[in-house]
N, C-alpha and C positions, 0 to 999 in steps of 0.2 A: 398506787393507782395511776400517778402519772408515768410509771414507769410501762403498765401497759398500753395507756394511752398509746406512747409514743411506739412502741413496739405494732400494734393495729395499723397505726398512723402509716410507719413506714413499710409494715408489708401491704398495706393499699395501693403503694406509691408502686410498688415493685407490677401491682395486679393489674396498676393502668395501664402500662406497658408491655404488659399482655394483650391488650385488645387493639386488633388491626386497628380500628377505624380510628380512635384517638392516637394511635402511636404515627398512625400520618399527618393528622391533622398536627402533631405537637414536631413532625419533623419538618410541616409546611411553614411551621411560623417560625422555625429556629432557621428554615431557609430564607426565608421575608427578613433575617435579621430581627426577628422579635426574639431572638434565641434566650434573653435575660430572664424570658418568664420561667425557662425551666425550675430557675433556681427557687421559686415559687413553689416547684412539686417536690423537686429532691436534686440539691447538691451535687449526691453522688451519681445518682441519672444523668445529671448533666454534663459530670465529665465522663462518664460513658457516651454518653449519645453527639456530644459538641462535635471531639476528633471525625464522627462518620461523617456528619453533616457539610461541614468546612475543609473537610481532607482535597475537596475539589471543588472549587468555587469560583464563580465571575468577580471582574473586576467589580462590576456595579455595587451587588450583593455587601463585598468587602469594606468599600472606599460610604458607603452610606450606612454603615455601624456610626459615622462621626456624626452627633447631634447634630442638623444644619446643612449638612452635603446636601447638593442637588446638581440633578445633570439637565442641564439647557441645550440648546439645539443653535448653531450658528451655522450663519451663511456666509459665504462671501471670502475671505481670505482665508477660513478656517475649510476649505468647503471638502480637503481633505480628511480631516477632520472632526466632522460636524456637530459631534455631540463632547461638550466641555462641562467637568464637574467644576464646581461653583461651593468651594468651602469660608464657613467662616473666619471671622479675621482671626479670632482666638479660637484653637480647637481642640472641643473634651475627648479625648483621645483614652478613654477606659475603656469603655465596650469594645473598641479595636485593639487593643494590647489584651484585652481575654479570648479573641476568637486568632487572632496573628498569629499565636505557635501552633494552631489544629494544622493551618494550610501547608500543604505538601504540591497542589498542582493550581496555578491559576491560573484563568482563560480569558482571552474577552471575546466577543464576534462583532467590536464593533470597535472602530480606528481613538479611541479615547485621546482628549487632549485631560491633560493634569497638568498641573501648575500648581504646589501644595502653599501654604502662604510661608514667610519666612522665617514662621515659627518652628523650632527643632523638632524633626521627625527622628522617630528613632531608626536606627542604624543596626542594622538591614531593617527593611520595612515589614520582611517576612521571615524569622529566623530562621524555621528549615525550610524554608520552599525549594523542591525537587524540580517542578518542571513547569515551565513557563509555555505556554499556548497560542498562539494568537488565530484565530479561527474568523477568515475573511470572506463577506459574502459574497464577493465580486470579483472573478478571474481576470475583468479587463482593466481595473484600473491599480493604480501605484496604491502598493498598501505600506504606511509610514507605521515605523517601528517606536515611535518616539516614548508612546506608551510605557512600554518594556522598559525601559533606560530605565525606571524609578525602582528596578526589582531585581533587576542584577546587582549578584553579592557572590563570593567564593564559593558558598556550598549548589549551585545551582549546574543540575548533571545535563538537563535538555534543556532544546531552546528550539520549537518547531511555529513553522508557520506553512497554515495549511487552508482549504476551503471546507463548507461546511460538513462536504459527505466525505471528503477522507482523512479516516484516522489512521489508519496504515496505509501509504501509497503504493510502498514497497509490498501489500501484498493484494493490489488491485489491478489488475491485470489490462483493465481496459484505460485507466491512468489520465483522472480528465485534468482539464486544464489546472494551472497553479496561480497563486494570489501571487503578482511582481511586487517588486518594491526597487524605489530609486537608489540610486546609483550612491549618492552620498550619506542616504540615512543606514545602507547595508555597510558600506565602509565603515561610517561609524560602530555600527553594530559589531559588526566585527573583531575591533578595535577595542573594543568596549570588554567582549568577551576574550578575548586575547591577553587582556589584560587582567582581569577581575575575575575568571570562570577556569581556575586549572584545574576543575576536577570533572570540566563539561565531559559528557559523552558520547551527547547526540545535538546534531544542529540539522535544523533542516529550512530554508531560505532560499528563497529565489529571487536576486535582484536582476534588476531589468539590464543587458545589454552591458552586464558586468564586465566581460569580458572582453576585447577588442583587441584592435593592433595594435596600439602603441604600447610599449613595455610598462609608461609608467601608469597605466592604468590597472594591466594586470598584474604584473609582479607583486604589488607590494598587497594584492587581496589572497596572494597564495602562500605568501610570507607570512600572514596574519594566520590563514590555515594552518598552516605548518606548524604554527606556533600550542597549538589546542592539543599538545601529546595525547592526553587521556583521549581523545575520539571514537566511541566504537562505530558508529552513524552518521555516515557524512551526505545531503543531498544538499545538491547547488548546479544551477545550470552553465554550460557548457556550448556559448556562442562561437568558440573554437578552441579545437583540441590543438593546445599547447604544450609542448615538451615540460615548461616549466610548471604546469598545471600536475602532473602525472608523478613529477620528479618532486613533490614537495606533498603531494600525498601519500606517494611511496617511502616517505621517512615517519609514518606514522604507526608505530610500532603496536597499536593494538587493534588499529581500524578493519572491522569485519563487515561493515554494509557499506557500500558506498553507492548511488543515485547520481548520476549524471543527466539533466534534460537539458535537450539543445533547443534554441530557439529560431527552427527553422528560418526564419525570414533572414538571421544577422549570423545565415555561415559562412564560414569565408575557409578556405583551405589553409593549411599550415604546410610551409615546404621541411617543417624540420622533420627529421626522422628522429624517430620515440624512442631512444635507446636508455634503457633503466638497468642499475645493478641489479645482479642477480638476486639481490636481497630485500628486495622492495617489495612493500606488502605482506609484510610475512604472513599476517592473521586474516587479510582479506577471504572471506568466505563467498559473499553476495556482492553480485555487481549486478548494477540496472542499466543501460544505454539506451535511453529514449527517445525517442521525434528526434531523429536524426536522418541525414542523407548520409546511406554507403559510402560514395565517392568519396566526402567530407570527410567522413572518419577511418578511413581505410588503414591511415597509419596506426592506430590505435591497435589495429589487431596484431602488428608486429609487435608488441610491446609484450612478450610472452612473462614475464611476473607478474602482470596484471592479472593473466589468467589460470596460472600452473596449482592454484591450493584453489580454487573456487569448488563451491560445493551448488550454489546456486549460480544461474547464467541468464539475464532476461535481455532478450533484442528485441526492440520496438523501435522500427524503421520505420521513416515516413518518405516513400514514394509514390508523385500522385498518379490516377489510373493512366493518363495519358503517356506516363515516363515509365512503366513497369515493363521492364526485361529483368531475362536472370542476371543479366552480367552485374547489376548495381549490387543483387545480395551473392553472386557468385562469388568472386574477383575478391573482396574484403574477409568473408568467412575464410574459402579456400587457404589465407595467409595465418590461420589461427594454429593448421596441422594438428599436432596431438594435444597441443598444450590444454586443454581442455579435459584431458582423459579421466577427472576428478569429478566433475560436473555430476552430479545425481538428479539436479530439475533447469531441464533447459525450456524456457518462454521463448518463441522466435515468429516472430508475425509482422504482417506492413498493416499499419491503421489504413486501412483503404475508405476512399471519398465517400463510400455510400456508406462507412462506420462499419464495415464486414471487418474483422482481423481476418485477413486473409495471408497466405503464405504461398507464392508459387513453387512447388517442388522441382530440383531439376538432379541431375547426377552429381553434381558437386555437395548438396546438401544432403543428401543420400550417402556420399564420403565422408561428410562431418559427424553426421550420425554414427555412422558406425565405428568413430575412433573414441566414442564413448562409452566405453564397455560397461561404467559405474552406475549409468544414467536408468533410474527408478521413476521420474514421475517427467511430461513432455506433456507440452502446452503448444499448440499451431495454429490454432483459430480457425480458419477454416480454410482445405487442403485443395490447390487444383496443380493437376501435374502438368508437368511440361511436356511438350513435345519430344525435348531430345532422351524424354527417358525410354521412349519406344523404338523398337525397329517397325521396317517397310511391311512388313503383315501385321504388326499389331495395330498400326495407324487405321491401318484397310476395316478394322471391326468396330462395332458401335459400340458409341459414347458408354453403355455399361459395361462390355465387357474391357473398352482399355481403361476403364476405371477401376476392375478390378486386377488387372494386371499392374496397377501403377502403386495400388494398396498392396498387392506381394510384395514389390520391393520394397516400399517403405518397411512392411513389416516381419519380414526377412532379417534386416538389421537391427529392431527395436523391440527381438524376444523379449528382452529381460525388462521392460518396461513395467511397471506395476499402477501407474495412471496415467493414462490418456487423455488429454483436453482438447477438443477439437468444439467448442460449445456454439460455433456458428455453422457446422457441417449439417447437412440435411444427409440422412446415410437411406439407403435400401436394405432391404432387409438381406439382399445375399450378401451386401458391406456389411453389414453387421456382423453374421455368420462368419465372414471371414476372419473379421480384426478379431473375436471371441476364441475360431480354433485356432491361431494363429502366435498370439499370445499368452502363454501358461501361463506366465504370472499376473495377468492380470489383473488387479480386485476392484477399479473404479473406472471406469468412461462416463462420458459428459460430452453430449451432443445437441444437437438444437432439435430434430426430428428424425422419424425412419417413417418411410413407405414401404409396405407390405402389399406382395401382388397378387390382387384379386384371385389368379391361379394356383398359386401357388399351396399344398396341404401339406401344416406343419405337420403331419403326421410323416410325412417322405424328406424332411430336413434330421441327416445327422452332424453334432455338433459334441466337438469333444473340449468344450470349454471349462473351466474350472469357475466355481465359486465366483460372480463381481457384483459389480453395484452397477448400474446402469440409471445415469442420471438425465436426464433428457426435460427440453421445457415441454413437447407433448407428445403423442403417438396419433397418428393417421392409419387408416387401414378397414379395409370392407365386411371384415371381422368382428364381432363382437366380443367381449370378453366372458368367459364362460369359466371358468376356470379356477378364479379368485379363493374361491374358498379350498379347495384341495392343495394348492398352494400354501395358504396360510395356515393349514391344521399340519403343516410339517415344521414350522415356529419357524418360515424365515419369514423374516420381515420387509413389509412391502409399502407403499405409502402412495396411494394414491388420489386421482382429482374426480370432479363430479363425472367424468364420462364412461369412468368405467370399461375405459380401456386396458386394465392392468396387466392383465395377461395376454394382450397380443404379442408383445415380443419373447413371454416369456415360453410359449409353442416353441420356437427355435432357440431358445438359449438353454441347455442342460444345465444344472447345479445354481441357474440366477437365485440369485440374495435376494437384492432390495432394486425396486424400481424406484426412482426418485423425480419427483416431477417439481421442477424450478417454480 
């Protein structure tokens, strides 16, 4: 009899856990740190369910498992720091020695100050923790690391600090500001991991104004680098491009991303020239160059093992509208030559003042292009040609037709293309038609808008484009959409917004997929 008790008992236990509504509620309280109740329904549930819970978890969450924890709020000397946990003198340290080995990644978004009392903490604080977080809400001021110090141990692969919307910078295109941190809390950091972390393999940190003239400021923060072999992920900014900065990354024999942001205000030029062995970088794949000035980094592009295995290539220049000639993005590319002929996704745009990524086109960039013969996916932002790419009659015709003379050349060079990102371009519908018959391989574009001309009957548009996706934030056009459903009883798939535009552009596009509205 007790025998089936206990059998009813536990397949009850099993059937709570079937229902959505309690299996949240009972993941809400193990996230409140009420997690002990589980062991109330079922043991074994609870070493099932603890690992999901706790596999990624806040500092706060964590550090108030200890009977008595509380976090206070201080002003004044702390004001970096404002919010300090407040532990008792003696402390029962069980409920956190059951939940310590689930955590794999821990986070805070908020500058903690800790000070544990001087009773023995155990060592490491978190036995397997993978990856340490610090998620800061504020771009403008010094974010201190001091936090962190109490959780680096040997086994810890990352160590990033970032702001609240990016979780991957590296693959955010528009790349907003980054959380600084001072000068001596990043050294130590450093230091720290340089020391304690040889199995690190991603860092990503941005101290403030790290870099400077005097040798002994920066040499011994790139000796520290150097020292992190394991590396696959390296992001740190780049207040001047230093020979010794390049020559000490280049001996990191497994490093495939690397992130460089410069801080525009504190560039300064370097007179040395970038000469690196041939054998620097082996494994580099991805490079990022960010908020940077042309001029400033010019030498960098001579530095050809920097960029001979890359597979990705992102240029995010910053020149302001009043300073925008070609020769700033001429002059520097032009010195890249072939070395690039690997590249398969090339990013190349200036953050322009009014937030357009813009890119002006000129013949040199049009050369760069085309020594890319690998290159499948191209990102520009939004496209306005130059002057010298025209001759004395093409100048002579209007704004659409050397518009679309300026888009042959472009895409002349960039058949073999198979996505296009131009997501701030406003195109025309005969732009459209172009880049479509233009490029066979196309399968994806991403644009801001198309204009469709009141005269114009797609019935007299032929277009020999293949199969894409055509992603756009809307469609404008005097047109209504009529079409929708003969479209979609041929199963391609299409997605569109309340206005019921969907098939104005797909009149001029033969074989279109999916319309995509941002």
């Amino acid at each position: 009899m007790h025998s089936s008790q206990s059998s009813d008992q536990g397949s009850a236990c099993y059937r709570v856990f079937q229902v959505s509504e309690l299996l949240e509620q009972i993941f809400a309280y193990a996230a409140k740190g009420s997690g002990a109740r589980l062991l109330r329904v079922s043991r074994h549930m609870f070493t099932c369910i603890a690992p999901l819970v706790w596999s990624d978890t806040e500092v706060e969450p964590l550090l108030t498992t200890i009977p008595g924890t509380r976090v206070a709020a201080v002003m004044g000397e702390l004001a970096m720091m404002p919010y300090t946990f407040i532990f008792p003198p003696i402390m029962d340290l069980t409920r956190y020695n059951v939940y310590a080995p689930f955590i794999r990644t821990l986070r805070s978004h908020l500058p903690y100050n800790i000070n544990f009392p001087k009773q023995a903490m155990p060592k490491p604080l978190l036995p397997n923790l993978l990856r340490l977080i610090a998620v800061a809400t504020s771009s403008t001021e010094l974010y201190p690391f001091d936090w962190m110090y109490w959780f680096i141990y040997p086994g810890l692969l990352e160590v990033k600090v970032q702001t609240r919307d990016q979780e991957d910078i590296c693959h955010n295109p528009t790349f907003r500001d980054h959380p600084w941190s001072d000068r001596a809390s990043s050294l130590e950091m450093l230091e720290r991991l340089s020391l304690r972390c040889p199995r690190l393999r991603v860092l990503r940190m941005y101290p403030k104004r790290l870099t400077g003239c005097l040798e002994e400021i920066y040499l011994p923060v790139y000796k520290l680098v150097a020292s992190l072999t394991q590396l696959r992920s390296l992001t740190l900014p780049g207040d001047i491009v230093h020979h010794e900065l390049l020559s000490a990354l280049g001996q990191l024999p497994h490093l495939e991303s690397l992130y460089i942001c410069a801080e525009k205000i504190s560039m300064r030029e370097t007179q040395h020239v970038v000469q690196l062995p041939g054998n620097s970088f082996p494994s580099l794949r991805r490079l990022v160059l960010h908020r940077f000035m042309m001029d400033t980094w010019s030498q960098v592009f001579q530095a050809r093992p920097l960029f001979c295995n890359l597979i990705t290539l992102v240029i995010i220049y910053d020149i302001p509208s009043n300073m925008q000639t070609t020769r700033h993005l001429d002059d520097p590319l032009t010195r890249l030559g072939s070395s690039c002929s690997n590249v398969r996704e090339l990013t190349l745009f200036n953050r322009h003042d009014s937030g357009l990524n813009r890119l002006i086109l000129s013949p040199a960039i049009i050369n760069i292009l085309q020594q890319m013969p690998s290159m499948q996916i191209l990102s520009l932002g939004c496209i306005h040609f130059n002057i010298s790419l025209f001759g004395e009659e093409e100048l002579s015709e209007g704004s659409l037709t050397r518009s679309l003379v300026g888009w042959r050349k472009l895409l002349n060079v960039i058949q073999h293309v198979e996505e296009l990102h131009i997501d701030d371009q406003n195109l025309s519908s005969q732009e459209l038609i172009l880049i479509g018959s233009h490029l066979p391989r196309l399968r994806l574009l991403v644009f801001n808008t198309v204009e469709f001309d009141q005269s114009e009957e797609p019935s007299a548009v032929e277009s020999t484009i293949q199969p894409i996706t055509i992603c756009a934030n809307s469609y404008f056009g005097s047109r209504a959409a009529s079409d929708a459903g003969q479209l979609a009883s041929t199963g391609e798939e299409i997605m569109r917004d309340e206005s019921s535009m969907i098939s104005q552009a797909a009149r001029y596009v033969k074989g279109l997929r999916k319309i995509q509205y941002h």
